[in-house]
TISE-178207 format. One record per residue (C-alpha): residue in three letters; x, y negated, z negated; residue number from 1; chain. Coordinates in steps of 0.05 Angstrom, whole numbers. Each point is the difference from the previous one (the first is absolute). Layout:
# TISE-178207
> type|east|north|up|seq|mol
> ala|X|Y|Z|NUM|A;
...
***
This chain:
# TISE-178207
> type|east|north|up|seq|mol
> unk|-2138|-5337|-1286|1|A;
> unk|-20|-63|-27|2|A;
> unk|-69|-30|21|3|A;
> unk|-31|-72|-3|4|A;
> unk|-73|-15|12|5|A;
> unk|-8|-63|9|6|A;
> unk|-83|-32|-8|7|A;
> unk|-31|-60|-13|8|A;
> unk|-68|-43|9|9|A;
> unk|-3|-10|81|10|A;
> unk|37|-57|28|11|A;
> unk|53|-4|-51|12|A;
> unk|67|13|36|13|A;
> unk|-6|79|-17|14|A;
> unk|21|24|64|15|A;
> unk|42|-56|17|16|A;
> unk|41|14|-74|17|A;
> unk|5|70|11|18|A;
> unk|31|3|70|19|A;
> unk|45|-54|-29|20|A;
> unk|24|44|-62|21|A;
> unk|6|58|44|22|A;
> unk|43|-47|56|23|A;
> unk|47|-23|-57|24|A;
> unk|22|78|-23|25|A;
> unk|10|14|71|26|A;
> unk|51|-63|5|27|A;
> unk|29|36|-67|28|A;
> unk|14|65|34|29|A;
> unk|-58|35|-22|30|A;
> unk|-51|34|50|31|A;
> unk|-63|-19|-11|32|A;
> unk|-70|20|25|33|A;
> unk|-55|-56|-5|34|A;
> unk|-72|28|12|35|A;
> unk|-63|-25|7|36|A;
> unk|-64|26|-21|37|A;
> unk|-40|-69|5|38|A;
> unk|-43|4|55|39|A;
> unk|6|-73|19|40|A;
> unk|63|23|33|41|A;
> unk|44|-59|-9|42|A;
> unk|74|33|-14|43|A;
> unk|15|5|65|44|A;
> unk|-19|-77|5|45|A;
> unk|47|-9|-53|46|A;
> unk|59|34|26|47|A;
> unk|-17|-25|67|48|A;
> unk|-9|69|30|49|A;
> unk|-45|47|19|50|A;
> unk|-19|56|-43|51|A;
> unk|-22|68|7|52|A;
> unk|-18|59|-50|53|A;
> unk|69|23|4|54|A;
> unk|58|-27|-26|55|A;
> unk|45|-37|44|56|A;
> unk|64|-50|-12|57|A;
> unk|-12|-75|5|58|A;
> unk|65|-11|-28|59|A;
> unk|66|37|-25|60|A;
> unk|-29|40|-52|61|A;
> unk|-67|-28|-10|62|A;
> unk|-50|44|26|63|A;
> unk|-73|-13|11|64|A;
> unk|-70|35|16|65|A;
> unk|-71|-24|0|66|A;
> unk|-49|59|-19|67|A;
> unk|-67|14|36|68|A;
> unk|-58|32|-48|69|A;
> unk|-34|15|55|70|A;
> unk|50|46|34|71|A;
> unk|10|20|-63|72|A;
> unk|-66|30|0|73|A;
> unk|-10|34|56|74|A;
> unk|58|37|-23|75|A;
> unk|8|39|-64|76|A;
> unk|-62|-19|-21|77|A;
> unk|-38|13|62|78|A;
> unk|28|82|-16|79|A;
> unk|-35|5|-65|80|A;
> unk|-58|-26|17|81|A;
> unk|-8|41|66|82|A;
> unk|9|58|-53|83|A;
> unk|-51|-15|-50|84|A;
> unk|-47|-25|55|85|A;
> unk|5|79|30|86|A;
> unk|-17|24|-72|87|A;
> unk|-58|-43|-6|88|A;
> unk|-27|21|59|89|A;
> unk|7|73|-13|90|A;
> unk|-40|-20|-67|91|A;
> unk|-56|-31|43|92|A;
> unk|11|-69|-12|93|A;
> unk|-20|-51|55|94|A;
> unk|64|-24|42|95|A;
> unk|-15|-65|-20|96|A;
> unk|-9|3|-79|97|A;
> unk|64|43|8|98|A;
> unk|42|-59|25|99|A;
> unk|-28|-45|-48|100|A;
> unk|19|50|-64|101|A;
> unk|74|5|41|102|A;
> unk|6|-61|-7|103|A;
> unk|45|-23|-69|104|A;
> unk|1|-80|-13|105|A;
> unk|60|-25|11|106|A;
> unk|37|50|30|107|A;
> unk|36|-56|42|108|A;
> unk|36|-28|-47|109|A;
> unk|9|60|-29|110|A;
> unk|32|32|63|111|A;
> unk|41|-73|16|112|A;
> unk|32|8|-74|113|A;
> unk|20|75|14|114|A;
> unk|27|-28|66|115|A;
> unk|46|-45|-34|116|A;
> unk|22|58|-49|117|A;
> unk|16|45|66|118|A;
> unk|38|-61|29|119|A;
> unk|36|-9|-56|120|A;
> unk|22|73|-5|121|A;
> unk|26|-1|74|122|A;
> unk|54|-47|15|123|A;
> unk|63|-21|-35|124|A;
> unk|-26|-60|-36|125|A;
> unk|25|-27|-64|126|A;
> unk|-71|-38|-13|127|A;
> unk|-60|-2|33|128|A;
> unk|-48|-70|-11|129|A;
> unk|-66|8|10|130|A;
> unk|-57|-62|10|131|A;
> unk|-64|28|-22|132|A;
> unk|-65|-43|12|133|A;
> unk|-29|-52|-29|134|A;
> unk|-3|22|-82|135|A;
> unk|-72|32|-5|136|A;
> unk|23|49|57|137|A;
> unk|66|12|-33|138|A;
> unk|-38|15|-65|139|A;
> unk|-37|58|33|140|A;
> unk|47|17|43|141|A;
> unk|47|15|-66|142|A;
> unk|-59|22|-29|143|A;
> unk|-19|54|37|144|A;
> unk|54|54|-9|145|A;
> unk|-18|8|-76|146|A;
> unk|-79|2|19|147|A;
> unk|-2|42|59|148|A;
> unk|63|51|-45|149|A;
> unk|-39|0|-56|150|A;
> unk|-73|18|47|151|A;
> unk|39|48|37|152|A;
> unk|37|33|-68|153|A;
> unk|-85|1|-27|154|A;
> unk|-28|32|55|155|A;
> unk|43|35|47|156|A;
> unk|24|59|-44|157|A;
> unk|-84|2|-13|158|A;
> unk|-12|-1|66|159|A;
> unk|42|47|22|160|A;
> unk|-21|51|-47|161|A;
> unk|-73|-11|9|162|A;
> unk|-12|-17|74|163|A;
> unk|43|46|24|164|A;
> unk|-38|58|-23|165|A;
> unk|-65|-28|29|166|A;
> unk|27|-11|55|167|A;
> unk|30|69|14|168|A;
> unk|-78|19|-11|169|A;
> unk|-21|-52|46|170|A;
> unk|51|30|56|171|A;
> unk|-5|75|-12|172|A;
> unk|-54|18|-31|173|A;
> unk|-57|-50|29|174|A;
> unk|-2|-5|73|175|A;
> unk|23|-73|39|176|A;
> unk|-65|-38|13|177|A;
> unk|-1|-11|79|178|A;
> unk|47|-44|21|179|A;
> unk|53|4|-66|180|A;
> unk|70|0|14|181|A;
> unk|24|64|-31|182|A;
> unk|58|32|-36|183|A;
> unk|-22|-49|-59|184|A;
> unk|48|30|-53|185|A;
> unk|59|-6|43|186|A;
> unk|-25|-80|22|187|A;
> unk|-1|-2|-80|188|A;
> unk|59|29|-9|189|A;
> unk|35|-56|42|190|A;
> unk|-46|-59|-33|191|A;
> unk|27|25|-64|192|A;
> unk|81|1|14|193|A;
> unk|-30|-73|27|194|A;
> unk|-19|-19|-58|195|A;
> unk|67|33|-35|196|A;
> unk|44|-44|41|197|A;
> unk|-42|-59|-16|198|A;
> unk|7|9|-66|199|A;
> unk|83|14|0|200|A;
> unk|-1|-63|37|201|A;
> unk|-50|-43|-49|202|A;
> unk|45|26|-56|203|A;
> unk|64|-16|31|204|A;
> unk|-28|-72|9|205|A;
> unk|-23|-4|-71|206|A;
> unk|76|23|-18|207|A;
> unk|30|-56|45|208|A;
> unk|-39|-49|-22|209|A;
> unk|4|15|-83|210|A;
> unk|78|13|16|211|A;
> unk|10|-79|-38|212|A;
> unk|75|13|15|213|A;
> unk|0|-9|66|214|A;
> unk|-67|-29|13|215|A;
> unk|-32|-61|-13|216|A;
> unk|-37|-56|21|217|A;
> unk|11|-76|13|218|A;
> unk|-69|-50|2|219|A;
> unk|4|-56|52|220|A;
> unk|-31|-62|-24|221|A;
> unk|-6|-78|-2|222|A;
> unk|-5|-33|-62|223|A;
> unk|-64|-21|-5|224|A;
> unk|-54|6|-52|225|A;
> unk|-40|44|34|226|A;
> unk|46|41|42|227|A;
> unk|41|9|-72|228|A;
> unk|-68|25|-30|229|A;
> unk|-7|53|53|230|A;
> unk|66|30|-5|231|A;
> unk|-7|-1|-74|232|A;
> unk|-57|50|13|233|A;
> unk|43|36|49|234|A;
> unk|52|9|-53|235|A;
> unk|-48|33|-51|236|A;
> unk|-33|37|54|237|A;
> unk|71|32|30|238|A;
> unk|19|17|-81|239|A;
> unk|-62|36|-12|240|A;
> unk|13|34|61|241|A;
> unk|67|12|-28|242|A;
> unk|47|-32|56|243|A;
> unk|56|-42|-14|244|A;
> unk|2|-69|18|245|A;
> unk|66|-25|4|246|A;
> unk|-6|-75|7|247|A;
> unk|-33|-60|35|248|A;
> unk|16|-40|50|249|A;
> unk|-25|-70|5|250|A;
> unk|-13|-37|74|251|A;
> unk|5|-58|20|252|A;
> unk|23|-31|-63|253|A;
> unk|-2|-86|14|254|A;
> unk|79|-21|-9|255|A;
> unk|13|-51|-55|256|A;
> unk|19|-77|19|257|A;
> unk|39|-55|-22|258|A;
> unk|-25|-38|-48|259|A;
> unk|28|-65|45|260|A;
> unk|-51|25|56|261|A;
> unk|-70|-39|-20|262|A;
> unk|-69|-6|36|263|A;
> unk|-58|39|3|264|A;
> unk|28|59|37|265|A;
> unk|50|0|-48|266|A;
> unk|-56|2|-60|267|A;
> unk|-35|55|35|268|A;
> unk|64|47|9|269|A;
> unk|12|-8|-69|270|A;
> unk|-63|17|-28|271|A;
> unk|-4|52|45|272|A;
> unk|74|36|-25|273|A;
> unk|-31|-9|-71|274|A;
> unk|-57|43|11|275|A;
> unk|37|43|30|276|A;
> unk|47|4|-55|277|A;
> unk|-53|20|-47|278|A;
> unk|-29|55|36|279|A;
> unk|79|26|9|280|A;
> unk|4|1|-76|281|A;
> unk|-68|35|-11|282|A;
> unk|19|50|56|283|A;
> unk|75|10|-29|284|A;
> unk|-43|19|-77|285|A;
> unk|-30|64|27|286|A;
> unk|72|32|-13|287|A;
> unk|-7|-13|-68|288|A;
> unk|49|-49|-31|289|A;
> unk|79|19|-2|290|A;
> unk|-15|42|65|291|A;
> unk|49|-41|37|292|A;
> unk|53|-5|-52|293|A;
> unk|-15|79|-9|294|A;
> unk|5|25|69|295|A;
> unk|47|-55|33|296|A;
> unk|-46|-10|53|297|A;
> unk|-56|-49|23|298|A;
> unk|-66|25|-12|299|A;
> unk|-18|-60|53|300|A;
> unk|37|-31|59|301|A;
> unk|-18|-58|33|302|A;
> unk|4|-13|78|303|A;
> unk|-5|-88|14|304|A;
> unk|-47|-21|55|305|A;
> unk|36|-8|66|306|A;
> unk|-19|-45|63|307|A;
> unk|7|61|46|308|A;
> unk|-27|62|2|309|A;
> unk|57|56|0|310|A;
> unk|-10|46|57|311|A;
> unk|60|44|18|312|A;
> unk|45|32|-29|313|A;
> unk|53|-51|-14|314|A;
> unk|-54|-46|-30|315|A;
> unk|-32|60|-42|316|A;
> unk|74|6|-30|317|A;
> unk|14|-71|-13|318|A;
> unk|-67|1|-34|319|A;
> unk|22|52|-42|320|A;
> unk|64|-25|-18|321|A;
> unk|-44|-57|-33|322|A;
> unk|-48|50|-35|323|A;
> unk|62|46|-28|324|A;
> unk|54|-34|-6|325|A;
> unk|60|32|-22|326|A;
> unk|-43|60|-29|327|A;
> unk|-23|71|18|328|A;
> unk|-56|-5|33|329|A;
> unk|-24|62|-27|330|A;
> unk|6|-12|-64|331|A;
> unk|-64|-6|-33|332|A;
> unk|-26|-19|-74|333|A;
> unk|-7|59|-47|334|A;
> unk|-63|7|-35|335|A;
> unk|-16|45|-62|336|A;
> unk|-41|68|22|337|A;
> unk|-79|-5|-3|338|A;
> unk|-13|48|-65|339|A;
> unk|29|3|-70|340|A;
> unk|-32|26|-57|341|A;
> unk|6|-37|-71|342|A;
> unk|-11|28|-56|343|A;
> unk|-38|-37|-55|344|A;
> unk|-21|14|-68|345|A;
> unk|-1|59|-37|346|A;
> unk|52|36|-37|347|A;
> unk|45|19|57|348|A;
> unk|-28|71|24|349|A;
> unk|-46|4|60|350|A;
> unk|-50|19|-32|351|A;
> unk|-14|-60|-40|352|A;
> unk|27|-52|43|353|A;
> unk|-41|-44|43|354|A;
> unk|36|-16|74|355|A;
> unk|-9|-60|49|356|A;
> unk|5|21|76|357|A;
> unk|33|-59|26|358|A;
> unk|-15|-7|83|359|A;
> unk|52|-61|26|360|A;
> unk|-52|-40|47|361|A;
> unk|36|-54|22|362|A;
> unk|-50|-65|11|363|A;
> unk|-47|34|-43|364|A;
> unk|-45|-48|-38|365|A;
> unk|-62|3|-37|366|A;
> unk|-29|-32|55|367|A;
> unk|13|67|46|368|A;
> unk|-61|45|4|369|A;
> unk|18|73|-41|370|A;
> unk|-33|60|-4|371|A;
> unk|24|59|-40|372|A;
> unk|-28|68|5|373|A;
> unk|38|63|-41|374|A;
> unk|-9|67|48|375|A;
> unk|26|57|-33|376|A;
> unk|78|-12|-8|377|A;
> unk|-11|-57|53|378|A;
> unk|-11|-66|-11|379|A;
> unk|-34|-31|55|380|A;
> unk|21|-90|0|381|A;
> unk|-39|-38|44|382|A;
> unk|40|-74|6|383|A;
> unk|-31|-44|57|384|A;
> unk|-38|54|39|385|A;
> unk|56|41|6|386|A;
> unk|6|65|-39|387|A;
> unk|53|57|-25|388|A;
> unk|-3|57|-35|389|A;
> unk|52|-1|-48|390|A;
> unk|19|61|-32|391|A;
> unk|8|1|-76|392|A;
> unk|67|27|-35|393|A;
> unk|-14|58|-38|394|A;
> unk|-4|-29|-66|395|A;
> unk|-57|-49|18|396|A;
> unk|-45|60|43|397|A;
> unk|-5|18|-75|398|A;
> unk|-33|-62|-16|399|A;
> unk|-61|-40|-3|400|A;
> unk|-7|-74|20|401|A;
> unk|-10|-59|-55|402|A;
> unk|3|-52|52|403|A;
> unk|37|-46|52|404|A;
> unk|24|-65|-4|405|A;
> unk|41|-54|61|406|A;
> unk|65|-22|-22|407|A;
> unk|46|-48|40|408|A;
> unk|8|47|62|409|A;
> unk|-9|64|-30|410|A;
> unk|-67|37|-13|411|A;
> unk|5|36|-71|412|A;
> unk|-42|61|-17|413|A;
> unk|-14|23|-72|414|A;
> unk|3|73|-15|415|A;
> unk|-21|41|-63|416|A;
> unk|16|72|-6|417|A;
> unk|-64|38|7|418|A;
> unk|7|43|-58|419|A;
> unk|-51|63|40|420|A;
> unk|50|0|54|421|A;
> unk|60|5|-49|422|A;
> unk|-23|49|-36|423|A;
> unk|-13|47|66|424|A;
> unk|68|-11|17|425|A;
***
């Protein structure tokens, strides 16, 4: 199953560029599923249609659903919670602190992003497209899986060890306080396979989305300055978090002229298409250079302004017939992984060697706030507000830390072997 995200600054052509990519593989024989999980709800004005949460067929083969966080809620989430609500209860917590400590940040997104995995699972489709929100709500939204997995992996095993014992005591061996729901260890009990599922289901997600083979994602932009700048930080931000962008698509890109044609419209167009130009080369440099000639493919693709808006699906294929061309549109730009370890120095043994941890940050600049914090045989990077915990191969956990320096897209981490810690092992 291949998947396509596709995200971007709001107002970009996102939405518009992803029902069009999905429109063209239907028209190639394909079927494809095109989902929405942008609350603005604008697919369906793309495709001219109207749109539900579940999947239905705007044209041969193309397939498309609109889903609704809030019914998303009051579904598998509302189970849980009525769970752990019961158990707090029995525990004598107030009915309203108990919804407020049932209550997990973010859970819609969460829940929308499991939706698209269990729509994806369901039918026959070759690919499923997905338009995420606007770029800071795709960044949590993809972000989530690996927090929520790793608090869940942290304190559920814990949890269950700990609380369920006091709770058994709480049930059994203390009496209910008036009013208590009872049968506490069995209302446990269920909170607990709850919380089991959840976590199957947060792992599965993590899976999907660190599966680089068949998922990636594609950033929306325009090229300007200051749209460019922001998906520069998206870049580094979606590497740290380990997800593999794929390419860029530019919007709106002014056509080029004659030189015959003068005036001052014809000035303005031109200036125009040479700023955009620019930002198109500095965009096309976050691959690296030889990433085209590497991989074959265009780490950027550029769609030209148009007069009209494409709405429907014979405009959304004509549109991208222009973006594509003769290529596949899911063909994407490779990009080396996010960790290597060099060794440095030293006389070839592990022992005496000093190693750089080299994290690939694409748009990473010395510019970028950075934070670096060694936890155990974790490394936590904090790039831009957003942080991972990155676990450290096995020959660094046996290491200390010299130091850190920014190189062009890549943060590099200086390691010493700890000679304590080699010794004990």
């Amino acid at each position: 199953m291949r998947i396509l995200l596709f995200t971007g600054k709001g107002g970009v052509g996102k939405t518009t560029l992803a029902a069009a990519t999905a429109a063209r593989l239907a028209r190639a024989g394909r079927k494809a599923l095109v989902i929405s999980t942008d609350p603005a709800h604008s697919l369906g004005d793309a495709l001219d249609t109207e749109l539900g949460g579940e999947p239905r067929e705007v044209d041969s083969g193309l397939f498309a659903a609109h889903l609704d966080s809030r019914a998303l809620l009051a579904g598998a989430w509302g189970e849980l919670q009525g769970h752990l609500r019961t158990v707090l209860a029995g525990a004598g917590v107030d009915e309203m602190v108990a919804d407020e400590l049932t209550w997990l940040p973010g859970v819609d997104e969460l829940l929308a992003l499991g939706e698209v995995r269990r729509l994806a699972q369901a039918g026959p489709w070759d690919v499923v497209i997905v338009d995420c929100g606007p770029t800071a709500e795709t960044l949590r939204l993809l972000g989530l899986p690996e927090a929520i997995g790793s608090y869940l992996e942290r304190l559920y095993p814990a949890h269950r060890r700990a609380v369920r014992g006091l709770l058994a005591g709480i049930a059994g061996a203390s009496p209910p306080r008036p009013g208590a729901p009872r049968g506490g260890l069995r209302n446990w009990d269920e909170a607990a396979d709850a919380l089991g599922r959840l976590a199957e289901q947060v792992a599965a997600l993590r899976a999907m989305l660190a599966d680089h083979h068949n998922t990636s994602i594609r950033l929306v932009l325009t090229p300007e300055r200051l749209v460019a700048a922001e998906s520069r930080r998206t870049m580094t931000a979606l590497a740290l978090h380990g997800l593999r962008v794929d390419g860029i698509i530019a919007n709106r890109v002014v056509p080029s002229i004659a030189p015959s044609v003068r005036g001052p419209a014809a000035r303005w167009v031109r200036a125009r298409r040479a700023e955009q130009q620019e930002v198109l080369g500095e965009l096309a440099a976050l691959w690296g250079t030889g990433a085209t000639a590497v991989s074959g493919r265009r780490p950027v693709r550029a769609v030209p302004y148009t007069a009209a808006e494409p709405i429907g699906v014979a405009a959304l294929v004509e549109l991208a017939d222009a973006l594509y061309g003769d290529d596949e549109p899911l063909a994407g730009a490779d990009a080396p992984p996010l960790l290597s370890v060099r060794r440095t120095g030293g006389d070839g043994t592990d022992r005496d060697s000093e190693f750089e941890l080299a994290l690939r940050l694409p748009g990473l600049d010395k510019r970028t706030p950075l934070e670096l914090t060694r936890i155990d045989d974790d490394l936590a990077v904090t790039v831009g507000g957003v942080r991972r915990l990155v676990a450290l191969p096995s020959v660094l956990s046996r290491c200390e830390v010299l130091g850190a320096r920014v190189g062009i897209d890549e943060l590099v981490v200086v390691f010493r072997p700890d000679p304590a810690v080699w010794m004990d092992r």
